[in-house]
C-alpha positions in Angstrom: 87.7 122.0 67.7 85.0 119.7 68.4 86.7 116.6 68.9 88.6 118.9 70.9 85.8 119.9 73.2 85.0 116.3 73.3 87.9 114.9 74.4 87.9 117.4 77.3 84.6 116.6 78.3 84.9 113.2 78.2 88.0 113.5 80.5 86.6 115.4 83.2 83.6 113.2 82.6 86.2 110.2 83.9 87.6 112.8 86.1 84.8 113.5 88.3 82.8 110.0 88.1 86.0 107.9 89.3 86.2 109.3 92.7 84.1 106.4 94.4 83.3 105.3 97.6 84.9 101.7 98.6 84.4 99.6 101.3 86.7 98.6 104.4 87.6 95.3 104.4 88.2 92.8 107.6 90.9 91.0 108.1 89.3 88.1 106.2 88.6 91.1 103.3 84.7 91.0 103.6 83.0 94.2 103.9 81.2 92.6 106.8 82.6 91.7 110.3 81.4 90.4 113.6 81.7 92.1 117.2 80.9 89.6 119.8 81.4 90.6 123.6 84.5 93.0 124.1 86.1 91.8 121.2 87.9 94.1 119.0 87.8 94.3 114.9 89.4 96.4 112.3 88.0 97.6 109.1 90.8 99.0 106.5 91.2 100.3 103.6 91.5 97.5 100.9 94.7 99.6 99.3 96.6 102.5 100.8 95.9 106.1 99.8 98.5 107.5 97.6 99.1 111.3 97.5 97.2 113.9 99.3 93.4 114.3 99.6 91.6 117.4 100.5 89.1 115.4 102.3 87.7 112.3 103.1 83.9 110.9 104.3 84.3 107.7 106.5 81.1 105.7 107.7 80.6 102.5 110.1 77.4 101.3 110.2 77.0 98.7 112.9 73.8 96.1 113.3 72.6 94.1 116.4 72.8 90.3 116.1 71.8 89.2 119.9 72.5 90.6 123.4 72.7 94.2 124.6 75.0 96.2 122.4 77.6 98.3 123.6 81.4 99.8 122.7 83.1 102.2 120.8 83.7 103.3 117.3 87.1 105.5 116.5 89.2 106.5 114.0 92.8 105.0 113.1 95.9 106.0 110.7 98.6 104.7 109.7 102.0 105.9 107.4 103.9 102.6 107.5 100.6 100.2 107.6 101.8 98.4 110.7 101.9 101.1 113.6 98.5 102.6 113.7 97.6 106.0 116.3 94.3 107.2 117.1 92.7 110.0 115.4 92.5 112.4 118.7 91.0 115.2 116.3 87.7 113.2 115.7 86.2 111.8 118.6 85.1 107.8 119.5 81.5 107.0 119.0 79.4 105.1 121.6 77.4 102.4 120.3 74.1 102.0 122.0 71.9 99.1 121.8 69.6 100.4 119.3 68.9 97.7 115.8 71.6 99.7 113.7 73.0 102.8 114.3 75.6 104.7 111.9 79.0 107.2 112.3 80.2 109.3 110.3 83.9 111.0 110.3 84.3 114.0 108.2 88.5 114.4 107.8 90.3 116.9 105.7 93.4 117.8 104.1 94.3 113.7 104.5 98.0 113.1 104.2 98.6 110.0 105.7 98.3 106.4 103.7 96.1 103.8 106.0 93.0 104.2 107.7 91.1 101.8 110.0 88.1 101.6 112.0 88.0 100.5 115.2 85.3 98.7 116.8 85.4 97.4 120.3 82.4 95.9 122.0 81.4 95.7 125.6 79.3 93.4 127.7 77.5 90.6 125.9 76.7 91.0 122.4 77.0 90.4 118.8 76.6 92.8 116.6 77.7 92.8 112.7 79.7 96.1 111.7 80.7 97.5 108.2 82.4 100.9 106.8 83.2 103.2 104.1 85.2 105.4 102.5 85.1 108.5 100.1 87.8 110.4 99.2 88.1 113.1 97.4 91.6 114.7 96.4 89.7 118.2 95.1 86.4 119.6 96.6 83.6 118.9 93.6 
């Protein structure tokens, strides 16, 4: 009975702990990317989601480099992994030219298999963006 007991708990010890939060990755899969002017750069998940999750926790954390920063931060999914649609649900951020600034989405009951974050400058800038990604397929 005890080995019993332990095995259980050592399984929803696994359980529970291996829900982690990962990165997005660039195109160049770095957690780090670089908006300059009104360029546009994506930040994806670095392996599709498989199955359903009750919710998911996504962050982009952008940083100013030079110039006056500026644009929009919004929210992307995917089934296929090719034809991506904006998230109309959760609003676009506005970046304002501030040192760093962070946004946070808060999704739930996540069915679909990519996510990206889009992040599109304005004016003349350079600013260095990164995001992340916690899933969860139960609420803990």
């Amino acid at each position: 009975m005890k080995r019993f007991l332990f095995l259980v708990t050592l399984m929803l010890g696994f359980v529970l702990g291996s829900q982690a939060q990962t990165s997005m990755l660039s195109q160049y899969s770095k957690a780090l990317d670089t908006v300059v002017n009104t360029g546009t750069k994506y930040l994806n998940l670095p392996t599709p989601l498989n199955g359903y999750y009750k919710t998911a926790e996504i962050s982009v954390t952008y940083a100013k480099i030079s110039g006056t920063v500026a644009g929009t931060a919004a929210l992307e999914y995917s089934i296929d992994g090719t034809n991506y649609y904006t998230l109309t649900a959760n609003a676009a951020f506005t970046a304002t030219d501030v040192a760093s600034q962070t946004f946070g989405w808060s999704l739930k009951d996540v069915g679909f298999r990519y996510i990206r974050v889009k992040f599109t400058g304005t004016g003349t800038m350079s600013a260095q963006v990164q995001a992340k990604i916690y899933a969860r397929k139960q609420n803990i």
